[in-house]
C-alpha positions as CSV (number, residue, x, y, z in Angstrom):
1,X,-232.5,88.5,77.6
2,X,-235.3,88.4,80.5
3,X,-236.3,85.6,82.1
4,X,-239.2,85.0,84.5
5,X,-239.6,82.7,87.2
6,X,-242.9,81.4,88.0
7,X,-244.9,80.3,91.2
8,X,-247.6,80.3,92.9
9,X,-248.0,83.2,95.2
10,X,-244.9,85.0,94.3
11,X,-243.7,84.7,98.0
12,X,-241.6,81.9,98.4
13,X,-239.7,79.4,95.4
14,X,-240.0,82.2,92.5
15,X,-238.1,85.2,94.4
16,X,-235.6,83.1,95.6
17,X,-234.6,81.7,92.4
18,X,-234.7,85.2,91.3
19,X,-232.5,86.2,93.5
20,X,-229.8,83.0,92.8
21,X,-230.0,83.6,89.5
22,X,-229.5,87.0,89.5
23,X,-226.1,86.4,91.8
24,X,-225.2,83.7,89.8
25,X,-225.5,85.9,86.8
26,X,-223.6,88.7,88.4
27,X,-220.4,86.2,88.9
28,X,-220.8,85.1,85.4
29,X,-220.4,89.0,84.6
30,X,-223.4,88.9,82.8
31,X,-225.7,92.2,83.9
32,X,-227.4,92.2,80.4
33,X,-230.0,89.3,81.3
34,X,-232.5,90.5,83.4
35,X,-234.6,88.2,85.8
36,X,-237.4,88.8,87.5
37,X,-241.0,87.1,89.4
38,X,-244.5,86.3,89.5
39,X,-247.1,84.2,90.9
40,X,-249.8,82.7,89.3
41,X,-252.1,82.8,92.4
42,X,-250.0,86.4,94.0
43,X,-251.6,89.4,95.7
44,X,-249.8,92.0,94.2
45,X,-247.2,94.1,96.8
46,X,-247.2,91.2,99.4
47,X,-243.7,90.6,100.8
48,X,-241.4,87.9,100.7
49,X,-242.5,85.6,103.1
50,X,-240.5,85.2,106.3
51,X,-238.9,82.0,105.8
52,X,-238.0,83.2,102.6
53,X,-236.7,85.9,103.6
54,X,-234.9,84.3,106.5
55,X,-232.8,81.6,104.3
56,X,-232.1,84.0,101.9
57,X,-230.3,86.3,104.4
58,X,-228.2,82.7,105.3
59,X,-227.3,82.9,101.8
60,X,-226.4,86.7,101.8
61,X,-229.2,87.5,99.8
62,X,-231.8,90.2,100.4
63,X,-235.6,89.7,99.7
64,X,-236.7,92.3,102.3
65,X,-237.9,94.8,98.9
66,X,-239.5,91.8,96.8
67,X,-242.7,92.6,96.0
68,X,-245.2,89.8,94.8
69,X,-246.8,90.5,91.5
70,X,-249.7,88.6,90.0
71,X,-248.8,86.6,86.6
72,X,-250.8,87.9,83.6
73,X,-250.1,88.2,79.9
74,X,-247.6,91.1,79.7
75,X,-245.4,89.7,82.1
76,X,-245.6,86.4,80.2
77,X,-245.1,88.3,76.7
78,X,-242.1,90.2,77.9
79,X,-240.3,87.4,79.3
80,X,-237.7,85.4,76.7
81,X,-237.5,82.6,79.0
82,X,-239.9,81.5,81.5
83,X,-239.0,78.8,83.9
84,X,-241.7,77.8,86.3
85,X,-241.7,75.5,89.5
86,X,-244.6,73.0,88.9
87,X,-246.3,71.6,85.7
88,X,-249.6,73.8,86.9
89,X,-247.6,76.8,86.8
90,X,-246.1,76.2,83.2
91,X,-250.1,75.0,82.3
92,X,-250.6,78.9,83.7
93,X,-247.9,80.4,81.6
94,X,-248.7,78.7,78.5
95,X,-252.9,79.5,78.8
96,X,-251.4,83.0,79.0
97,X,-249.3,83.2,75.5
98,X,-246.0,81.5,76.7
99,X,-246.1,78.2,75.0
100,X,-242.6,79.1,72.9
101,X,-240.6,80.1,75.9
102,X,-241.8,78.2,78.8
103,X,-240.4,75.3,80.7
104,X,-240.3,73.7,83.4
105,X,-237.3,74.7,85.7
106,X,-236.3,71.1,86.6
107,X,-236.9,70.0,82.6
108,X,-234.7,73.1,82.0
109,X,-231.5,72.1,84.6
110,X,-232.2,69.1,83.5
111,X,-233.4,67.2,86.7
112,X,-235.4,64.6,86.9
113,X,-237.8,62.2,89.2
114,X,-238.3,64.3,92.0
115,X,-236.1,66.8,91.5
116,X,-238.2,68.1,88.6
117,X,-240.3,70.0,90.2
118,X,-239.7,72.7,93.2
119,X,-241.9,71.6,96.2
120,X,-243.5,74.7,98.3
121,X,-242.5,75.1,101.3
122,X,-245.4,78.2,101.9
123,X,-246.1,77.8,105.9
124,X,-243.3,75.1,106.9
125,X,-240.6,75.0,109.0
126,X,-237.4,77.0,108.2
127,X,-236.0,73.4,107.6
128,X,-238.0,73.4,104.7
129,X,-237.1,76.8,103.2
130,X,-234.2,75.4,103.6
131,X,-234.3,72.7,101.6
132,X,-236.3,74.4,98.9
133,X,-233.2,77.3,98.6
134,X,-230.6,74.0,98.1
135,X,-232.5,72.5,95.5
136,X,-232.9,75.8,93.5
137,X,-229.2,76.1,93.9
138,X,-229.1,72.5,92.1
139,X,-231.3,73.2,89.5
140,X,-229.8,76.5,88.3
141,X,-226.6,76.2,88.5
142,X,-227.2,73.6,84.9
143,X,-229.8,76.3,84.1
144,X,-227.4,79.2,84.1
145,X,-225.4,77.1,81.8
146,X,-228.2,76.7,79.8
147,X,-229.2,80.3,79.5
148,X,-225.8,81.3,79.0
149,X,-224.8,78.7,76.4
150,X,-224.0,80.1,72.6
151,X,-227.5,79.6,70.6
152,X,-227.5,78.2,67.0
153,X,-227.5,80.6,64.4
């Protein structure tokens, strides 16, 4: 299994969750699903950006090699599950072929209210990134679950 986050410049909410997921993943012992980024607004080979970076290092995780990539319709079609951080970016994803494996991430962990969608915290305060890194934790923790959950035959 792959799955995709989405966002909008691939800098911030989407490579953090990747990188959650991925540990979360690891201490599930569960290296066969893969996970991975994109933005639908990225300029591809931009870094992390540094409040990203900075909270993930908090966390003990390491976004100093992310590289933003641009969303288009092979990364959409070689995605099984695609979990994106606002309702533009899933109207992005499904434009581009993903209308069968796309949700929103909150939808998904199943949050709702305000916690349904991921807020961008792109040029805030580290407070911010802060908050943005505990509410991914939140959401996919139940996502995990989800993902790893035994699927009807």
């Amino acid at each position: 299994m792959h799955v995709l986050f989405v966002c909008s410049g691939n800098t911030c909410r989407s490579p953090l969750a990747e990188a959650v997921l991925r540990r979360l993943l690891a201490t599930a012992g569960r290296p066969d699903i893969t996970v991975s980024s994109a933005g639908t607004g990225a300029y591809d080979g931009a870094p992390a950006s540094e409040g990203a970076v900075l909270v993930a290092l908090e966390r003990d995780l390491d976004l100093t090699a992310h590289r933003a990539r641009l969303l288009d319709r092979d990364i959409v079609s070689a995605a099984d599950v695609i979990l994106t951080m606002a309702r533009g970016h899933l109207s992005r994803v499904e434009r581009l072929g993903g209308v069968d494996h796309a949700h929103l991430l909150g939808d998904f962990a199943g949050a709702t209210g305000a916690d349904a969608e991921v807020r961008d915290p792109f040029g805030a305060d580290v407070a911010t990134y802060r908050a943005t890194l505990e509410q991914l934790e939140r959401l996919l923790l139940p996502a995990r679950d989800r993902l790893l959950a035994p699927r009807p035959s």
